[in-house]
Structure formats: C-alpha cells, structure tokens
C-alpha positions, 0 to 999 in steps of 0.5 A: 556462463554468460552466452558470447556474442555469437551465441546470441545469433544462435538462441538455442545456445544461447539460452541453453543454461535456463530449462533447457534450449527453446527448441521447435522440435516436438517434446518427445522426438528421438534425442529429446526425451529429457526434454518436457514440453515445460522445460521448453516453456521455461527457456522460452518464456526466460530469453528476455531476462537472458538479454536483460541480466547477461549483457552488460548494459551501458545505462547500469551502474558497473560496479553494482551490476555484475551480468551473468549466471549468478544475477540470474540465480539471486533473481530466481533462486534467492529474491524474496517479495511480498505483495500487500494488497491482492485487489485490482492493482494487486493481481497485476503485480503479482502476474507481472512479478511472476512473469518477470523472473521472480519465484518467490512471491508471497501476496497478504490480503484482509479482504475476500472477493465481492461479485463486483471484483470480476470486472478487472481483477482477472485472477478470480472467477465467479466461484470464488465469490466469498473466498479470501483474495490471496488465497485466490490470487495465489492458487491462480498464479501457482497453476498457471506457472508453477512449470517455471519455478513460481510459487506464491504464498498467501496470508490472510489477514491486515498487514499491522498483524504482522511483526518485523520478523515477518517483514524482514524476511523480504528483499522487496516489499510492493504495496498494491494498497487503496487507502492512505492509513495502510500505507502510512503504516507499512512505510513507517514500519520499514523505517523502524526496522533500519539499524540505527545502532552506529547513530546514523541509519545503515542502509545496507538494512533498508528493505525498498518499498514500491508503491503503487496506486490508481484513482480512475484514469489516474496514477503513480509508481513510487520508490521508497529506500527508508532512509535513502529516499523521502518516504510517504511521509513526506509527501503526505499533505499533498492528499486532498482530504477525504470528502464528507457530507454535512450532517444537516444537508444530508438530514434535511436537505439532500440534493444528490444521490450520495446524500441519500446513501450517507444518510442512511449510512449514518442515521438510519443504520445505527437506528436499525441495528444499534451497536452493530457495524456496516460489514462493507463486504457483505453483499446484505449489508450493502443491498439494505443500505441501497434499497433504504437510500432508494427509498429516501430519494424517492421521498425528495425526488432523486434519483440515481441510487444505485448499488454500484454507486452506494459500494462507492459511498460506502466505501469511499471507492473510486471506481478502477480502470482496468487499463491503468492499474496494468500500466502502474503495475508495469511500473513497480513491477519494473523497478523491482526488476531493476533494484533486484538486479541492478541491471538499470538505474532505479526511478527517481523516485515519483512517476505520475500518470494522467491519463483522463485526456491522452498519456501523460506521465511526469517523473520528478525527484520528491525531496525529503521532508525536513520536519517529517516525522517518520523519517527526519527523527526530529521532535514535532514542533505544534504551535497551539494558543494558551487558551486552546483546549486539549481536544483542540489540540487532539483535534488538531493532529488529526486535521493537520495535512503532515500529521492527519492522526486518526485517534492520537493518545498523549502521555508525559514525564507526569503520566498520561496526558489523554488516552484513547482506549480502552474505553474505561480509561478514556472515561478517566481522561476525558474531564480533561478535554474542554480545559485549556492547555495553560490550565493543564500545565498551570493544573496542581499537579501539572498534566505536563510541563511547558515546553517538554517532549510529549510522547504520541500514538497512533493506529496509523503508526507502528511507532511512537511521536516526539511531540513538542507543544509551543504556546503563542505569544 
C-alpha cells in the first residue's frame, strides 16, 4: 500500500513493502534474522523510486498515472527493456536502468571489446580484451546488483538478425547506437511492427524507442512513439554527410595525417591482401595500417599518424567523452522511467547538448515529416530529367539528404528494374545502367511504365519503398 503522510516521516515504514526496512541496525542482531544485509541494500537503494511511484505528483497525467504498490510491480516485475549497443554510451544505459527500478534488462551487441575501449566504457576491464561487449556488460551488472532483482541478458550479434518476434517482446527499446544505417534500421523496423489492420496505426501496438547519441562534447536524447511522434526519419537530412577524402589528394598530394591513413586504407590494402576486407577490430589489422601510413608520411613530410588517430580514420570514429555519454545516457534513462511509469510527462521529443563551451541544452517539438518515407506511408515522389541514366537515378537515392540509401535494388510491374545482389544477376542488369530512364520506358518491352509505382530496397531498411519517378518537362 502506498505509505501515509506520517509514514513518510517515519522510512523505515514507509519503505517497509520493498526488501525490507533500511534499518541501521547490523544484519544478524536479535529480532533481525530474517534480514540479510542484501534485503537492507534493496530497500535502500529503492526509497528513491517509493518517493517517485507512490506520491501523486502534480506534474503526471492523473488519469495515466496511478502511484502505488502495483506501479512499482510493473516497474519491477513486468517492464521488459532492451538496450542496442554495449559501448561507451551503451554501458551507461545499462548502469543507469538497473539502478533505476528496472530488472529486467536485456543489451545485444556485435562488437567485442578493443584494449582502446577502457578508457570509458567502465564495465570492461583488461582481461576482457577480445571478449563480446554484451556478454561483458551483462555479467558485470549481473554481479554487481543481482541482490536487487537485476538480471541482464545479453545477445551477441547485429540487430538486423533479429526477427519481430524478438523485438516484440520488449515494452522499451533504447539505442545506445554509433552509426546512422543502425538507427535508421531499428526505427523503421518498429514502425512495421504497428498494427495497421483497421486503416489507421493503432498505437496502443507502438513499442517507444529512446535514442541516444554523443559526438564529442556533443549530444542528444530522443523519444521515438512509431506513429505518435516524427521518427528518425524525419529528421534525417539534418546530418551532415560523412567526409571522404579525394582520391587524387590523397594519391599524389597529401597534405594531412588522414591522407595518409585513407590512402593506405584504399590503395595499399587492397594491393597487399587483395580480396580480404579490413577487420577494424583486429588489433593487426589496424597496426599495418598505422605503420604503412607512418611510413608514407615520412615520405611527404608529415606527421602526426598515430594509432589512435588511424582507429579514427578507420573507423569514421569520433573520439568519446566519458562525461557526455553519462549526461546523455541520464536523459533516455529518465524517459524510460517516466513512459514505464507514467509518473511525469515525457520529452517532447528532441533534447540536444553542447557542451564545447559551457552547458547548453535546447529542448524543442521535432514535427513530422510530411513526405517521410518510414512513417507518412505515402509514395516517394523523385523528379529525374528524360535523359538522366539509371545509375544516376541509383546514384541519386543514395545522395539524396531524405532517402541517403546505400545499395537500392529497383523492380516493377514488368520485373526487376535493377538489382544489387547476388553478383550474378546484377551482371544481368547492369547493360541497363548508362541508358537513360526515357530509353528504358520507351525500351521494346518497356523496363517500367512512365508514371507507375516502383518498388525499393535497401540494406538500411527492413522494408520496402513506394517509389515514383516524375520526368521534368
């Protein structure tokens, strides 16, 4: 039952429903033998959440929130979260949930821990070099508080082997992801998995997604309801697109450290161990690259190469400050407390951080997106010239700042238009490339019909685009 007002001047009441009263008295004293030293530590260490869940508050919506015994026993007992990414940002999340009320955690990762991870990700230590990060991150949490209830599963592998039966399971999903193709993937995949049966979304099948991410002193927490909120999506061409270098400056006229690094990346690789990829997380690997790079800026009087900086190169890495990955983290930790519980409105729905000068943060409503292509449901509408070629129009969907596809495939009502892989039928389609897109509409059969619906895939998306192909006048 909810403590009374004068039970909250008295804690050890108060708290008396939760593990036990935080009594000073020493485990084992006369009249206390049924009380363990963890039981103590478990009432304890959950007074906050008693203040939180069994007040009403005046900020919390009183017709979703209902303080009490049974808010806390969903928090405990039933919430279901999975964490995507056990890195830096990641093994704050997971600290941060389990010390936050919920039990039930589950973390899946793809990556094992590098020596170059210790710096920050403080749920790894020396001997756990090589070893998978969630099997790591799991076992650490699990240890340290399993007294209080908290159990972490951990999966190793990519989150696109994952089918929706995994992912339904979940009440909350928060990504502690680094790159954009990962988020893009689990955002759209979370949109598909909305009933949609009656015509409009039913939202009472939206699973939240919380976002988070850090670039240096830089931030931001997210709140993603598919169908409620925009998605990432929506927001996606305000991402600065990923640098690459110019093959002829880095060839013949490098002028930088990165130069140096990318060259051997691109050239000397391939020329060395033709028809093997970089392993980017084999220490090897990387020390070659670093030492063929040294050795190359020696040649043009650079310097500046280092290991630390090729990983960078490599890996399109960022280097990660330990203190903003806590503040963010704190954020989507704080959000997953409140949509689990209901006990304080959520963000709405973008907080960013800059914290290169001072503290700054800036919270604002990000809209929808009218012609967003994971969550609007309408046909993507491309305007292309006549004489545009096909791998122009290929080219286009993946530069395009609202599309940004990596490898599209492209078929019709006559057939497959373009197709990526396997290599073999590729070979098949690629005639079609220089011709122009009227050549192909005009082609005896036609490729496709002017004006009709095309259908697109992506690896970056679990699902398949409307496409529609307008030609200029």
């Amino acid at each position: 039952h909810p403590p009374t007002p004068s039970q909250r001047d008295h804690p050890t009441q108060a708290w008396a429903g939760i593990g036990g009263p935080p009594t000073t008295r020493p485990a084992g004293h006369m009249g206390d033998k049924d009380v363990t030293m963890a039981d103590r530590d478990q009432g304890a260490k959950l007074r906050h959440l008693q203040r939180l869940l069994y007040r009403k508050s005046p900020y919390a919506d009183p017709d979703a929130f209902q303080p009490g015994a049974e808010c806390m026993e969903f928090l405990r007992e039933q919430c279901k979260v999975l964490v995507i990414g056990a890195g830096g940002l990641g093994c704050e999340i997971l600290k941060d949930l389990a010390l936050s009320g919920f039990t039930d955690i589950h973390v899946i990762d793809m990556d094992t821990i590098d020596v170059t991870n210790l710096n920050r990700q403080f749920l790894f230590r020396q001997g756990d070099v090589g070893k998978p990060k969630a099997e790591v991150a799991a076992a650490f949490i699990n240890k340290r508080l399993g007294h209080m209830g908290v159990k972490v599963t951990p999966y190793c592998g990519k989150i696109q082997d994952r089918d929706e039966t995994f992912y339904r399971q979940f009440n909350i999903i928060v990504a502690g992801l680094d790159n954009i193709a990962a988020r893009r993937w689990i955002n759209a995949t979370l949109h598909d998995m909305v009933d949609r049966s009656a015509g409009e979304p039913d939202l009472a099948t939206s699973i939240p997604l919380l976002d988070g991410g850090t670039e240096g002193f830089k931030g931001q927490a997210r709140v993603i309801v598919p169908f409620a909120t925009s998605c990432f999506d929506c927001s996606l061409d305000s991402f600065p697109p990923q640098v690459n270098y110019p093959m002829c400056t880095i060839a013949e006229t490098p002028r930088l450290p990165e130069h140096c690094i990318e060259y051997t990346l691109v050239v000397l690789w391939d020329k060395a161990f033709p028809g093997r990829k970089v392993n980017t997380d084999s220490p090897a690997d990387m020390k070659w690259i670093c030492e063929q790079a040294q050795e190359r800026a020696e040649t043009f009087g650079i310097s500046g190469v280092t290991y630390q900086l090729t990983m960078g190169v490599v890996k399109r890495i960022i280097p990660a400050i330990a203190s903003t990955n806590a503040l963010i983290a704190a954020a989507v930790c704080g959000e997953a407390l409140k949509i689990g519980t209901y006990c304080a409105p959520m963000l709405e729905t973008y907080m960013m951080y800059m914290g290169q000068t001072g503290v700054y943060t800036h919270t604002f409503l990000y809209e929808k997106k009218l012609d967003c292509m994971v969550c609007a449901g309408t046909v993507l509408t491309l305007k292309r010239p006549r004489s545009s070629t096909l791998q122009q129009l290929l080219d286009a969907l993946g530069d395009h700042p609202s599309y940004q596809l990596k490898r599209p495939s492209i078929s019709g009502t006559r057939g497959m238009v373009f197709i990526q892989n396997p290599k073999p039928l590729r070979e098949q389609h690629e005639y079609k490339l220089p011709q122009s897109l009227e050549e192909l509409v005009k082609a005896d059969p036609p490729v496709f019909d002017e004006g009709e619906e095309l259908t697109v895939t992506d690896p970056t998306l679990p699902s398949k685009l409307r496409l529609r192909v307008e030609f200029d006048a």
